[in-house]
C-alpha positions, 0 to 999 in steps of 0.5 A, spaced: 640 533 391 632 529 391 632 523 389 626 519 386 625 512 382 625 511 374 622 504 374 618 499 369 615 493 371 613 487 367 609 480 368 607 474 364 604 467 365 609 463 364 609 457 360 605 452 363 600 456 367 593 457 365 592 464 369 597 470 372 597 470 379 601 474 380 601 482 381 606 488 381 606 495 382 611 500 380 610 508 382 614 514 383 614 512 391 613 504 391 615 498 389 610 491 390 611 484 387 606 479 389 605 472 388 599 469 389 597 463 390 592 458 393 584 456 389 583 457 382 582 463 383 584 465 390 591 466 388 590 472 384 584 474 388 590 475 394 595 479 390 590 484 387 587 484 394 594 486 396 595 491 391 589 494 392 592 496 399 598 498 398 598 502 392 594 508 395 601 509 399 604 511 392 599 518 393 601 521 400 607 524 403 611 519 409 615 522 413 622 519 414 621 517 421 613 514 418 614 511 412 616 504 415 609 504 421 605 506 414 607 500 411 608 495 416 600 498 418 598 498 411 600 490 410 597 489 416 590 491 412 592 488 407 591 482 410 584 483 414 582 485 406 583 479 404 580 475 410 574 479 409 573 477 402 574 470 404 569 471 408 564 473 403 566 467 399 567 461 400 572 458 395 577 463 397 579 460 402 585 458 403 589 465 399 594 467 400 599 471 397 607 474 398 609 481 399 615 484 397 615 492 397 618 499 398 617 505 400 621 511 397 621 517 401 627 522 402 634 518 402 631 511 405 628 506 402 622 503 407 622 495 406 616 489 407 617 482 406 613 475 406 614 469 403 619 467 398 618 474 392 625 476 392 629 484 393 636 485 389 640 491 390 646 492 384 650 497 388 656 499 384 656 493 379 656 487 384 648 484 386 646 483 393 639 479 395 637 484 400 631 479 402 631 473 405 626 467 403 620 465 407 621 457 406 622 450 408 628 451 404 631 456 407 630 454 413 634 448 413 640 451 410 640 457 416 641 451 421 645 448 417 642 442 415 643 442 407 648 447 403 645 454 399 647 449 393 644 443 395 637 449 396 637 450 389 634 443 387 631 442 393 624 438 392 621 442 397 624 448 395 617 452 393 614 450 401 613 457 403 613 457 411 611 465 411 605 468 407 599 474 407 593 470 408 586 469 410 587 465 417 587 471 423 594 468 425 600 473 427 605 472 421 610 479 422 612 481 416 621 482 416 620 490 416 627 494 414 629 501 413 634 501 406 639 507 404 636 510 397 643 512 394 644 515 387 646 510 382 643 504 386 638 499 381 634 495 384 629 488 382 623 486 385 621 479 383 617 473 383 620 467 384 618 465 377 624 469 375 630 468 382 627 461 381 630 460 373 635 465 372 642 464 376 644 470 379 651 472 375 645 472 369 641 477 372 647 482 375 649 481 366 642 484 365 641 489 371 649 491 368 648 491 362 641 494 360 641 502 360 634 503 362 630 499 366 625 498 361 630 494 357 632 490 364 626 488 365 624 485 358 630 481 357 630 478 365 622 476 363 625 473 355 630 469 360 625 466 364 621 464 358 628 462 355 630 457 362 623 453 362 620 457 368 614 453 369 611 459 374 608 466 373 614 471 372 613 477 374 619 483 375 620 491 377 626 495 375 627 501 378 634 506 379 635 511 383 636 517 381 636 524 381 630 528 380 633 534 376 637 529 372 631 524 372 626 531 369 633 532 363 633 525 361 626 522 357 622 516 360 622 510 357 617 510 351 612 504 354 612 510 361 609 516 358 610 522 362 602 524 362 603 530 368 608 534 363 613 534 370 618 528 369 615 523 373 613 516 370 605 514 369 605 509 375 604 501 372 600 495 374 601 489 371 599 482 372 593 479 375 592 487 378 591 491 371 585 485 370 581 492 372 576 492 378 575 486 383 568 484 384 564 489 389 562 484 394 570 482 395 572 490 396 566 492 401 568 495 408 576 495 406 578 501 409 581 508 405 586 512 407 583 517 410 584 524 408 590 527 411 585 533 415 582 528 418 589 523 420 591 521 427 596 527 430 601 521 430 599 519 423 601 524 420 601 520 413 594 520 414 594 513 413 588 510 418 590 502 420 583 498 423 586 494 428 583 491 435 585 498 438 578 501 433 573 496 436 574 498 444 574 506 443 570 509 448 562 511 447 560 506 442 555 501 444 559 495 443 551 492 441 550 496 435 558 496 433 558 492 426 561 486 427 566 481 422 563 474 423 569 470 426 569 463 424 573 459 429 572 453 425 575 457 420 582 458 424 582 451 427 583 448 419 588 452 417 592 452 423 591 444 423 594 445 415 599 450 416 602 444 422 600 439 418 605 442 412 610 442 418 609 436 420 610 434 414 616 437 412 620 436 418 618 428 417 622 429 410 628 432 413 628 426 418 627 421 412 633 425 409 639 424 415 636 417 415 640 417 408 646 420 410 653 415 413 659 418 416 665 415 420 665 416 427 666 413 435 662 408 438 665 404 444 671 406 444 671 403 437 671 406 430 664 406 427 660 407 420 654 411 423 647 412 419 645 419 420 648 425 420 652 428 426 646 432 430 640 432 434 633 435 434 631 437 441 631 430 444 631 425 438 638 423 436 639 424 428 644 418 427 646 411 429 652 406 429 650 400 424 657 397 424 662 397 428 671 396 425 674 393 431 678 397 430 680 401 437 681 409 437 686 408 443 690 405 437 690 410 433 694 417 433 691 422 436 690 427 430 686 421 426 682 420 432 681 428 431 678 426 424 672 421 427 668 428 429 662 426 423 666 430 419 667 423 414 661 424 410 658 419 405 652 417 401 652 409 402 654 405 408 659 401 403 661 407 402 662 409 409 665 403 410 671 403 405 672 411 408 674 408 414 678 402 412 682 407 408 682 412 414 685 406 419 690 403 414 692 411 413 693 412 420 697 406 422 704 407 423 709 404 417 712 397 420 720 399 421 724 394 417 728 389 421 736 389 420 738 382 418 744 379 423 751 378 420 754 371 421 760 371 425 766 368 422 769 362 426 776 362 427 780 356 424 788 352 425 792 354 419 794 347 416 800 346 410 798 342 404 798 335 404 802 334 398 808 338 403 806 335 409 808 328 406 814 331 401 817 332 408 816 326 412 819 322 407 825 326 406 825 326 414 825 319 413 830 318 408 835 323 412 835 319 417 836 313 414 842 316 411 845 318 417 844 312 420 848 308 415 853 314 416 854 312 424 854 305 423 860 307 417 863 311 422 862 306 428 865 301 425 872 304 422 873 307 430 874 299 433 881 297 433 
C-alpha cells in the first residue's frame, strides 16, 4: 500500500490585527505552519523567508533514512535567509518566526519544530499534541512549578523561548521521525487557533468533518467565533492511500491540475502575497540539481554551512564573504537574556504570593513561598511561628507539614494550620466520677416505743413492789 497526503490549508488575520503574519504551506509531500513575528513587517517577512525555503523540499525524492537530515538542513537555510535579509534591511531586524513541519516520504513522517505552532494527531478517534511548545509557560509547567491548567490563562503564556531567527545563535529545532499510518489525520496550526479552541472542540471537528477542507474552515470560524485576538492559520491533511486517494475526488477548492489524483499544493497567509522584493532573496540558496547533489545527499538538497567556506583551493581572499555585525548578536543576545531575566523575575514574584504550612524550629509554621529551591536561592520563608511543637503531634500529622498545605494568603495559612493543630490533638478522655461510699449507722427504735416501754417498765415495777410488800406483810406472825 502507497501512502500519500489529501490536505487543505487556510489563514486569516483575525480580528484584531492589521496584517497576517503567518504563513502555510500544504503539498502532496510537506506540511509547514509558521507564525511570524517581530517589526511591522518583519514577521511576515520571516514566514514568507521560511517558507520560501522549505517549500522546494515538496518537489524532490527523500530517501527514508534522508528525509530528516534534509529537513533539519533546510530549516538551518532558512535561517541564514533570514539573517541575509535582515542584513539587507535594517528594520527587520529583530524577525523571527515559528516552524512546525512535515515531511511525507514512504510510511514515516519526518518532523521539525520551533516555537510554539503546534502538530495534533487523531489516531483512531482520540487527539494527541505531538509537539511541544517552545515557551516560558511550558516551561514552568515541565518543572513543575505551575499546573497545565494554570498554563492555559498564564500572562506570560505567549513569551516564546525557541524561534527561527535573524541573530547567529545555535537555536536547534526538536527533529523527530513520526509513523504515516492510513487513516491518521493530521493538524498543524498557529497558536491563533490552539490558543482559543480547547482541544475536546477540536478533536469534535477533526472527527466530525469528512474532508480536511471542511475541518479546516470550520476550525478557522471557531477561532473567529471564540475572540482569537491573533492570526489563525491551520493545515489539515489525512493520510491516505493513494489508489483509494486517486478514486475519490479532491475537494472542489483543490483542483486536480496534473489529471493524476494528486492535489495543486496551496500557500496562504503572508506566503500567497506573491514574491518577496528582490534584494531580500538574493544569494539565498536552491537546491541544486540532483546530478550535481553531494553522494551523500541523495535528495540533492545542497545546505551552506561553515564546512562550505573552509573547502580546499579557494582563495579565502577572494571568496565572498557575509558582513558580520558583532554588535548585532551582542544586542539580540542582551534581549533574549533580558526577556529571561525578565521572566524568571516574575516567576519569583509568583512564589513570593504563595503560603503553605510547614516546620520551622521545631515548630509548626506558616511559610511565604512555595516549597522549593533555585540553585542556591531558597523560594519560601517562615512568617509565623504557631507555638505550637511537632513533638506534640502524632506522627502521621507531622507527615502533613511537607508543604503539601497550600494556600493564597497568610490568614489562610494561618487558619489551615490551626485547624490542622486542633484536628491532630487527641480527643480528652472523659473522667469518671467517684461513687460516695455509705457510712454505716447503729439501727435505733422510735421514740415514741422507746418511752411506751420505760413507762410500762416503770408502772411493772411499781406493781410488783406493792405485791412484795402485801406479801411481806401477811408472812409476819
Amino acid at each position: 500500500m502507497t501512502l500519500t497526503l489529501r490536505y487543505a490549508a487556510r489563514s486569516d488575520v483575525g480580528l484584531v490585527r492589521s496584517t497576517n503574519q503567518d504563513s502555510a504551506y500544504a503539498g502532496p509531500h510537506l506540511l509547514v505552519v509558521a507564525d511570524g513575528m517581530g517589526g511591522h513587517a518583519g514577521g511576515d517577512i520571516a514566514s514568507r523567508l521560511a517558507i520560501a525555503a522549505l517549500a522546494p523540499l515538496d518537489e524532490l525524492t527523500h530517501g527514508p533514512d534522508q528525509a530528516l537530515s534534509d529537513l533539519e538542513h533546510t530549516v538551518e537555510r532558512a535561517r541564514e535567509d533570514l539573517v541575509r535579509a535582515s542584513e539587507a534591511d535594517p528594520e527587520l531586524v529583530g524577525m523571527g518566526t515559528t516552524v512546525t513541519a512535515l515531511l511525507h516520504t514512504g510510511t514515516t513522517l519526518a518532523m521539525a519544530h520551533l516555537g510554539d505552532s503546534r502538530a495534533y494527531l487523531l489516531r483512531e478517534g482520540r487527539l494527541t499534541q505531538v509537539t511541544v511548545d517552545h515557551t516560558f509557560v511550558q516551561h514552568l509547567v515541565d518543572t513543575g512549578r505551575i499546573s497545565p491548567d494554570e498554563a492555559e490563562h498564564h500572562p506570560q503564556r505567549n513569551v516564546v523561548m525557541r524561534v527561527l531567527g535573524d541573530f547567529d545563535v545555535d537555536l536547534t529545532p526538536d527533529m523527530s521521525v513520526r509513523e504515516a499510518r492510513g487513516g491518521d489525520r493530521w493538524m498543524l496550526c498557529s497558536d491563533g487557533l490552539s490558543g482559543f479552541v480547547p482541544p475536546e472542540q477540536i478533536t469534535e471537528v477533526l472527527v466530525e468533518c469528512e474532508t480536511p477542507d471542511e475541518a479546516a474552515e470550520l476550525l478557522v470560524t471557531l477561532a473567529m467565533t471564540a475572540g482569537s485576538t491573533d492570526n489563525v492559520t491551520v493545515v489539515v491533511a489525512d493520510v491516505v492511500d493513494s489508489e483509494a486517494a486517486d478514486a475519490a475526488p479532491a475537494a472542489a477548492e483543490v483542483p486536480d491540475a496534473d489529471g493524476d489524483g494528486t492535489q495543486t499544493p496551496q500557500i496562504v497567509g503572508a506566503a500567497a502575497m506573491g514574491d518577496l522584493p528582490e534584494h531580500l532573496t538574493a544569494g539565498a540558496d536552491d537546491p541544486a540539481p540532483a546530478e550535481d547533489a553531494d553522494p551523500d545527499d541523495p535528495a540533492g538538497v545542497v545546505t551552506s554551512g561553515p564546512d562550505d567556506e573552509d573547502e580546499e583551493g579557494v582563495d579565502d581572499d577572494v571568496r565572498p564573504r557575509r558582513k558580520r555585525r558583532p554588535w548585532l548578536v551582542v544586542l539580540v543576545v542582551l534581549v533574549v537574556l533580558g526577556g529571561v531575566g525578565y521572566g524568571l523575575w516574575w516567576a519569583y514574584g509568583w512564589t513570593q504570593e504563595q503560603y503553605y504550612v510547614g516546620v520551622a524550629d521545631g515548630e509548626v509554621a506558616v511559610y511565604q513561598g512555595i516549597p522549593a529551591s533555585a540553585g542556591p536561592l531558597t523560594l519560601s520563608t517562615p512568617v509565623q511561628l504557631t507555638g505550637t511543637s511537632v513533638d506534640d503531634l502524632p506522627d502521621y500529622w507531622v507527615g502533613q507539614l511537607d508543604g503539601s498545605i497550600r494556600a493564597s494568603s497568610e490568614a489562610e495559612a494561618r487558619e489551615r494550620a490551626d485547624r490542622l493543630i486542633d484536628e491532630a490533638q487527641p480527643e480528652p478522655e472523659p473522667t469518671p466520677t467517684p461513687t460516695p461510699t455509705p457510712t454505716p449507722t447503729k439501727k435505733s427504735e422510735p421514740a415514741d416505743k422507746k418511752t411506751a416501754g420505760t413507762t410500762a417498765d416503770k408502772t411493772a415495777a411499781t406493781t410488783d413492789t406493792k405485791t412484795d410488800a402485801a406479801s411481806g406483810g401477811g408472812a409476819k406472825e
